[in-house]
C-alpha positions in Angstrom: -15.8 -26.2 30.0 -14.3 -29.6 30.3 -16.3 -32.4 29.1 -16.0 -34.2 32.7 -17.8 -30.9 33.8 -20.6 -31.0 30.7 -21.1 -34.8 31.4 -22.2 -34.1 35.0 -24.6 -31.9 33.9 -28.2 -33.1 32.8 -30.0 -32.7 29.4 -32.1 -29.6 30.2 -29.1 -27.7 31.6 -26.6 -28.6 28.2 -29.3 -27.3 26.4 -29.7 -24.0 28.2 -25.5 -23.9 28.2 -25.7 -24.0 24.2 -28.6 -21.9 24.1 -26.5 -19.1 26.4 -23.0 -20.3 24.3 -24.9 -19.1 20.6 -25.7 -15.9 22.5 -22.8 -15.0 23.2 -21.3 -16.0 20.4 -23.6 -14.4 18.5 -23.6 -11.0 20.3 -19.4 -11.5 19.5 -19.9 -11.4 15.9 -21.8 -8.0 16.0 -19.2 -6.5 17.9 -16.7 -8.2 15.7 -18.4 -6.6 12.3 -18.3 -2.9 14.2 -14.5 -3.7 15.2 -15.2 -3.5 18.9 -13.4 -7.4 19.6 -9.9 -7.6 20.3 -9.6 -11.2 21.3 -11.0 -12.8 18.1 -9.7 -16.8 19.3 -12.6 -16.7 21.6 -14.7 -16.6 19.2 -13.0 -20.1 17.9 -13.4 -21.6 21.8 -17.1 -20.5 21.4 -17.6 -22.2 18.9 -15.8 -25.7 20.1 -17.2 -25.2 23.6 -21.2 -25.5 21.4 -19.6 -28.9 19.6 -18.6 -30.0 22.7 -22.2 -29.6 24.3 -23.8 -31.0 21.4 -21.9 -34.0 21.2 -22.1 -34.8 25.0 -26.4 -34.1 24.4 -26.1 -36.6 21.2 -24.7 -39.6 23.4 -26.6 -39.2 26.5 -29.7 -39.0 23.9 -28.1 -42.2 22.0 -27.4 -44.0 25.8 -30.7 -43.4 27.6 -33.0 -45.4 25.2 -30.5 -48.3 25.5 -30.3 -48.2 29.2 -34.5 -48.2 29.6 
């Protein structure tokens, strides 16, 4: 995801993107321990696509109490 795309989103839906993103991520390091993963990088885009998320939560977090 782009963050454009993850800035048009709301709170509520970020946080149900990371929630899903940890899944997967997670259920990619089980495979990857039993040697069933044969792209490994998308584990690294995983894990960049949850910093992106959070960051994008952080400032809308850090810009609504300033805009009320």
């Amino acid at each position: 995801m782009t963050p454009k795309e993850i800035r048009d989103l709301s709170v509520v839906e970020i946080t149900t993107k990371i929630r899903e993103t940890r899944d997967a991520l997670l259920q990619m390091r089980l495979r990857k321990q039993t040697g069933q993963v044969e792209k490994t990088h998308e584990m690294r885009a995983l894990r960049k696509d949850v910093a992106r998320l959070e960051t994008v939560v952080r400032q809308k977090n850090r810009a609504a109490p300033a805009a009320s």
